[in-house]
N, C-alpha and C positions, 0 to 999 in steps of 0.2 A: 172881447177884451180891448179897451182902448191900448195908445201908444205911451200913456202916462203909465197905466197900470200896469202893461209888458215890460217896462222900464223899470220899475218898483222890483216886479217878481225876480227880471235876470239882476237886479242889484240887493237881491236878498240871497239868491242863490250862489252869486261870489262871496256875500258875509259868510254863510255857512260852510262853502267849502275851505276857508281861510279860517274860520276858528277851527273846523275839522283836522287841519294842517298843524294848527297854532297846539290842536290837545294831542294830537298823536306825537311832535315835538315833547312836549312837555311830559307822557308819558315816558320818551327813550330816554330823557335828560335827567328826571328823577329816579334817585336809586327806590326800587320796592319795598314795601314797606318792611321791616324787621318784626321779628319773634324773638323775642328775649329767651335767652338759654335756660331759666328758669320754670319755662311754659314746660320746654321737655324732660323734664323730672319723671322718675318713677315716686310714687309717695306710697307710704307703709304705715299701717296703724294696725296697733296687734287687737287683734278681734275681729278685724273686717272679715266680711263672705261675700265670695260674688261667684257666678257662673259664667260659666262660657257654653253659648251652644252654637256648634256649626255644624252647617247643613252639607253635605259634597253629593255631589254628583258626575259621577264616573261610569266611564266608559271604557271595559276591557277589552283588551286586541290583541289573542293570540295570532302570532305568525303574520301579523299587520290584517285579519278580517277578526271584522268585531264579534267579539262571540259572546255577548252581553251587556245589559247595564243596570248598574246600582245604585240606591241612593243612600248615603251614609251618615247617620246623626251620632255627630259626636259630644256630648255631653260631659264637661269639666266642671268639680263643685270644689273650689278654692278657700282655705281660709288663709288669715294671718295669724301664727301662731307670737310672734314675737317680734318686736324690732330692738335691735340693738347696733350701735357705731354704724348706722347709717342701713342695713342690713335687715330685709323683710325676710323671716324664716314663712316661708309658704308648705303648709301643708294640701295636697291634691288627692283628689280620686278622679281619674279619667274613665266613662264609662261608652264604651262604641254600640252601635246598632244601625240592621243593615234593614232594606227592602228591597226588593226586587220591582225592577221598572217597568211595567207593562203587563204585570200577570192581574187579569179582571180580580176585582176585589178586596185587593191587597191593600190594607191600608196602614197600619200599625207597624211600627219599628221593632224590628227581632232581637233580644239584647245577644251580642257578639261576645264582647270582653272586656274585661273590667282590671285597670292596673291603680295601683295607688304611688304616689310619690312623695318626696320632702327633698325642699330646695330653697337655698338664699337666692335673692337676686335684690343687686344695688341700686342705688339712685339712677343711672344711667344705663338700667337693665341687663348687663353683665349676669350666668345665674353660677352659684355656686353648688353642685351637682355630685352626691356620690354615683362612680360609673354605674352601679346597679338597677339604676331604676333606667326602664323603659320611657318613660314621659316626664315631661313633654318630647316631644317628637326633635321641635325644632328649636333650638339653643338659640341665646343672644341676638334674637332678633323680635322687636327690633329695639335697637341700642342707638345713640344719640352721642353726637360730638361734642358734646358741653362747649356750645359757642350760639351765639345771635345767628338767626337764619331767616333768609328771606326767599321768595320763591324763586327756584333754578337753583340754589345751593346745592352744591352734592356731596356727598360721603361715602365711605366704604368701611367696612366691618367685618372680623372674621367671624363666621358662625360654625355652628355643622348640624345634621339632623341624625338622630338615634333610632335604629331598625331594631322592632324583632323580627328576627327570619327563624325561631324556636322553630316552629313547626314545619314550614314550607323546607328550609333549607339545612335544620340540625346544627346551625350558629348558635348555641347555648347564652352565648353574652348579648349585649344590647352590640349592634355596630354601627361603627361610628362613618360616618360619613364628612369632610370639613369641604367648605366653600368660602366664598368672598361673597359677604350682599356690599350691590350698589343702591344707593339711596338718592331720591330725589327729594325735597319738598316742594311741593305743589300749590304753597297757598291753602287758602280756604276749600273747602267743599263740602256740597250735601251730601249729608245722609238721613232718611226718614224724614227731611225737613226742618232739620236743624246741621248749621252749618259749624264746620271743627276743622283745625288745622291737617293735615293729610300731608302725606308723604308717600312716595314709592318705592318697593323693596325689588329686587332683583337678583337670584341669581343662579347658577350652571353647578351641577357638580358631575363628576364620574371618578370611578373607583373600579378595579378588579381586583376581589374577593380571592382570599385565601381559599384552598379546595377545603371545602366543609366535610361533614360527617356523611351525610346520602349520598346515593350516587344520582340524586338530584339537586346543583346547585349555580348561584349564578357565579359568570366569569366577566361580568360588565355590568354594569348600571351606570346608566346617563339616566340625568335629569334636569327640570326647571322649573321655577318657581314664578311669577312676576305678583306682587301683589299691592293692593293700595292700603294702605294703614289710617284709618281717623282716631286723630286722639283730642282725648279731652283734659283738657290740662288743670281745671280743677280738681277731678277725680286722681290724677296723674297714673293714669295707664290709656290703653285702648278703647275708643269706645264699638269698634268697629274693624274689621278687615274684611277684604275681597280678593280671590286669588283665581287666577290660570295655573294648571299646573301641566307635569307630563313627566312620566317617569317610564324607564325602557331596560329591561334585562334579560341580557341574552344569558341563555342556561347552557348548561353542559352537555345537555341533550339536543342539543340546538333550535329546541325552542325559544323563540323571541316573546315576551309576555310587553305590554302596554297598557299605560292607566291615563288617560285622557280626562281634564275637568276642568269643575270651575269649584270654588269654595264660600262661602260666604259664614261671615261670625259676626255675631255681640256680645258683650261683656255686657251682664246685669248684677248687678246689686241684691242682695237678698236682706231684705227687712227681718228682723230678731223674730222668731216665732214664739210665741206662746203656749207651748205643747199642752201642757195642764188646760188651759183654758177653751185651745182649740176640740181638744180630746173631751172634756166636758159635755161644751155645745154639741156636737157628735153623737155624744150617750142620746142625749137629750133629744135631737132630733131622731136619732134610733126609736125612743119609748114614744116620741107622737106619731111618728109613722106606722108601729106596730111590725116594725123588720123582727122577723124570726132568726137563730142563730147566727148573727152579729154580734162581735166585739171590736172594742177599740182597746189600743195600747200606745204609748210613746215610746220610741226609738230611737239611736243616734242621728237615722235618717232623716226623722220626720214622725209623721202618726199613721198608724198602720190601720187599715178596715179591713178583719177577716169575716169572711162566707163562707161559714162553713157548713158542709153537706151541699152545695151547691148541684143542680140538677142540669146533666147533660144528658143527650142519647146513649143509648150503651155505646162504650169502646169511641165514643165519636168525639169530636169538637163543638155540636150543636144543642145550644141552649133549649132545653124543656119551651113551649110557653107562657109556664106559670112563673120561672124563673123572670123574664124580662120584665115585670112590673114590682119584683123587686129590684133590678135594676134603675128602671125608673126613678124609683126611691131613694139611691143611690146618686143618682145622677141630680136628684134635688142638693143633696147637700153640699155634693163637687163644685158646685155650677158657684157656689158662694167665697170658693178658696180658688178662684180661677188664677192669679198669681202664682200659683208653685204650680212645680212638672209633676206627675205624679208617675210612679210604677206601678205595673200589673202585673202580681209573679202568682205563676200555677201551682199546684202543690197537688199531689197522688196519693195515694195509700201501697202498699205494699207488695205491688203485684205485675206478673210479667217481666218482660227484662228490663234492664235499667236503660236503654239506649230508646225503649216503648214507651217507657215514662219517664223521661225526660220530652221526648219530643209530642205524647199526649197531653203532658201541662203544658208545654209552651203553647199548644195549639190554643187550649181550653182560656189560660191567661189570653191567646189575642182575641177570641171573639167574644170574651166581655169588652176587652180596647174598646175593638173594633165596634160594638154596639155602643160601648159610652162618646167613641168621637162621631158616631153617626148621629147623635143627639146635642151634640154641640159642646160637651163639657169641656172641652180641649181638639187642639189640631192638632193634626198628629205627628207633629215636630215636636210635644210638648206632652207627650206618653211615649215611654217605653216598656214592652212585652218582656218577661223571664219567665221559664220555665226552671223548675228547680225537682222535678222530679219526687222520686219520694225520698230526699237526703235531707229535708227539717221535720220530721214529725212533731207532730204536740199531743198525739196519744199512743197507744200501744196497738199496733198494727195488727196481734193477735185476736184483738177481738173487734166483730162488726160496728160496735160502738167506736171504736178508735180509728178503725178505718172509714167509719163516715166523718171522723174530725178533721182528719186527715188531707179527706178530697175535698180543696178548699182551694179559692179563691184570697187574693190579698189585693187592695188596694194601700198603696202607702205616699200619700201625700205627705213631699218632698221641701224640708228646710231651706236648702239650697240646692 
């Protein structure tokens, strides 16, 4: 390098650290950019559907050693039944389903519990909630200051979150729990590769519990929440949320139970279905395929595929294998409505005890799942397992004919 060109370099490298100086000024000096208070609307149009599916994965810790872990799909199929004075009447079905984390071969989602709701919620996400419904879980959050925000703005909101403890703890009503979220926005952020306004939720609760009915019950619950919200303000709700969470209650017995995680959700859209026409095409691929005892029907759900007489090993969960290439067959038509979740609910005939058939459909429902997500029709965030036992029949369980209609198979590809 000559003495001209070494001159040149160190009188380009004082320009650059002088405009470096001149932008980082001009960044402090400028206020950030603003969000019209407008952006964070809730909007309501009565007919909408949309799901929510979030995935959790948890970590339980009695007495602080972990003594398992699960991962939990929660599955929410939301309409709008009405708007009026501002006011989305939302009708809900919230459906849970658990797996166990590490057990070889588990692949399919167990369906747990199934609650339904109805509830207003306003332009600024407020809900209007009779106390008896269990869900949503967690109340007015998240909710918006109806003002202009720019990144670092904060807020605060009262919320609360609604328990069942029916079974564990003999609490017969929903209980309530109230907190304070703190609120950030955040600016822009990605998600999936597209970027959306975000915000952060935050916040601590604890409570001690009136003595319940068992002489098992808690006498504390601490918890926290921290999570990141993306919303999208066209749609005007969510398009997205991420959560840490941690919840801790010591029991009466003096065991400490712990729930450890992380959460993640999307909010999807569900396009109008055409049940007639889907159910149709269905028949139709049914008679080219040459599927033996196969029917299709429409449902509130969705369109249901039954198999019935479906061949397992005696008393077992294991498919014949003449059965799997009517799966296959199966698995052609799936593969074309890859867009909706589907369910897999088992169904029995009339026999042994009910606690034996119940847990022999559910098995029987997962390892059709489990063979149609092996084949790629769906991951299996995006199938849930029921077993129903023999509480729906569709023939008379008195006779062998009716009890082979009986032991069936459902697939029911799902609306929303």
């Amino acid at each position: 390098m000559t003495a001209d060109t070494g001159t040149i370099a160190a009188i380009m490298r004082q320009i650059q650290k002088i405009l470096g100086i001149a932008l980082w000024i001009l960044g402090a000096v400028l206020p950030a950019p603003l969000v019209k208070a407008e952006e964070f609307i809730y909007k309501h149009e009565a007919g909408d559907k949309y799901r929510i599916l979030s995935t959790v994965h948890e970590d339980v810790y009695v007495n602080r050693r972990l003594s398992h872990r699960s991962e939990i799909l929660n599955r929410i199929a939301v309409e709008v039944r009405q708007v009026e004075n501002g006011l989305g009447r939302h009708g809900a079905v919230f459906q849970t389903a658990e797996r166990a984390v590490g057990q070889q071969g588990e692949q399919s989602f167990q369906w747990a519990r199934e609650y339904e709701s109805e509830f207003d919620r306003d332009s600024q996400g407020y809900l209007g909630i009779d106390k008896k419904y269990f869900m949503p879980v967690v109340r007015n959050v998240p909710v918006f200051p109806n003002q202009d925000l720019k990144p670092g703005d904060t807020w605060t909101a009262e919320g609360y979150e609604m328990h069942d403890f029916r079974a564990n703890f003999g609490i017969n009503e929903p209980y309530r729990i109230p907190f304070t979220a703190h609120y950030v926005f955040l600016g822009n952020r990605e998600w999936r590769g597209q970027e959306y306004p975000a915000f952060s939720v935050s916040y601590r609760i604890f409570t001690e519990p009136e003595r319940a009915v068992g002489n098992m019950y808690p006498v504390r619950i601490m918890g926290a929440s921290d999570q990141v919200v993306f919303w999208n303000p066209a749609l005007g709700q969510a398009a997205a949320y991420q959560e840490h969470f941690r919840m801790i209650f010591e029991l009466s017995n003096g065991v400490t139970m712990e729930f450890r995680g992380n959460a993640e959700a999307e909010i999807l859209e569900s396009e109008a279905m055409d049940k007639q026409q889907v159910a149709d095409d269905i028949m139709e691929d049914i008679a080219r395929l040459g599927l033996p005892d196969i029917s299709v029907r429409e449902t509130d759900e969705g369109i249901v595929i039954t198999m019935e007489n479906i061949q397992f090993q005696a008393d077992s969960a294991i498919l014949v294998p003449s059965e799997q290439d009517k799966l296959d067959k199966i698995a052609e038509i799936l593969v074309r409505y890859k867009e909706r979740d589907i369910l897999v609910g088992g169904h029995t005939a009339l026999a042994g005890t009910v606690a034996g058939r119940m847990q022999l459909s559910q098995e029987r429902a997962g390892a059709v799942a489990d063979y149609l997500i092996g084949k790629d029709v769906r991951t299996p965030d995006r199938v849930v397992v029921r077993g129903y036992g023999a509480e729906r029949p569709v023939a008379d369980n008195r006779s062998e004919e009716g009890r082979r209609r009986n032991r069936r198979v459902e697939i029911t590809i799902l609306e929303n």
